[in-house]
C-alpha positions as CSV (number, residue, x, y, z in Angstrom):
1,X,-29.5,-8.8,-12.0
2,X,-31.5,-5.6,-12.2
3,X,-34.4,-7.1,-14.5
4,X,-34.5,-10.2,-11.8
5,X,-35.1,-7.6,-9.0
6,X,-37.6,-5.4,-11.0
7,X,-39.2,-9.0,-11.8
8,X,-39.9,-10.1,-7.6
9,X,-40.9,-6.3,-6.9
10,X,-43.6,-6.5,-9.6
11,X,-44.9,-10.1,-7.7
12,X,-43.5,-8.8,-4.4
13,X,-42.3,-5.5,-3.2
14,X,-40.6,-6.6,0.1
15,X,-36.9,-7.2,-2.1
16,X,-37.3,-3.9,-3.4
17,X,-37.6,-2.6,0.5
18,X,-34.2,-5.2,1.3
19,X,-32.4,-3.5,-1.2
20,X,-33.3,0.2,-0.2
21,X,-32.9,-0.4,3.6
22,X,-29.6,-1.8,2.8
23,X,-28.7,1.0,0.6
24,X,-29.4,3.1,3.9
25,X,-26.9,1.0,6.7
26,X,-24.5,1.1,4.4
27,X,-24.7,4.7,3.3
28,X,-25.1,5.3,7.3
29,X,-21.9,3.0,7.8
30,X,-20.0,5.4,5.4
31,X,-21.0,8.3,7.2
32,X,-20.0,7.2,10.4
33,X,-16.8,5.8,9.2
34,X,-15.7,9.1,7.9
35,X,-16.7,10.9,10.7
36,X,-14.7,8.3,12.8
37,X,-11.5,8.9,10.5
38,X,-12.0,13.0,10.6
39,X,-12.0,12.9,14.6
40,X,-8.5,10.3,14.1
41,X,-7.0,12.5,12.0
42,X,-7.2,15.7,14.1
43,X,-6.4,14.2,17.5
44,X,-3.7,12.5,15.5
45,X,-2.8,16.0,14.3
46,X,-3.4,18.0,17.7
47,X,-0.6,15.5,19.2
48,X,1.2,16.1,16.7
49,X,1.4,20.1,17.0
50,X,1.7,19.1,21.0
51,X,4.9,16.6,20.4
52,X,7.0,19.1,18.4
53,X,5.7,22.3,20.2
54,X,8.8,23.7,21.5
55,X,9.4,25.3,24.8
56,X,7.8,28.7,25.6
57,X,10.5,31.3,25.8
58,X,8.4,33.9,25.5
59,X,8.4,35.2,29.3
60,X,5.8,38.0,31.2
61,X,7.2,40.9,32.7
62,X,6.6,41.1,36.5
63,X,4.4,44.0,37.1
64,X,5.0,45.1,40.9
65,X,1.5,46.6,42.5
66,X,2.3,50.0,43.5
């Protein structure tokens, strides 16, 4: 397959661009897709921590103004 593709760049360099340019979307896909799955995976975790947070007990001492 490669020698085919070096074979139409040598008479024409516009499959060699195809290739490349399609090497870019779908390294660009990739990136995005991870991204996408980071930014799932925290709000999936931050509703996590906010589901099994439990109550506050932890109360603030009233402070009278004298």
């Amino acid at each position: 397959m490669s020698t085919l593709l070096f074979a139409l760049m040598r008479e024409n360099p516009l499959p060699g661009f195809a290739a490349a340019s399609l090497n870019v979307i779908v390294a660009m896909c990739l990136v995005a897709l991870s991204l996408l799955l980071g930014i799932t995976i925290a709000m999936i975790a931050w509703a996590h921590k906010l589901a099994t947070r439990g109550p506050n007990t932890g109360r603030l001492e009233r402070r009278t103004v004298a």
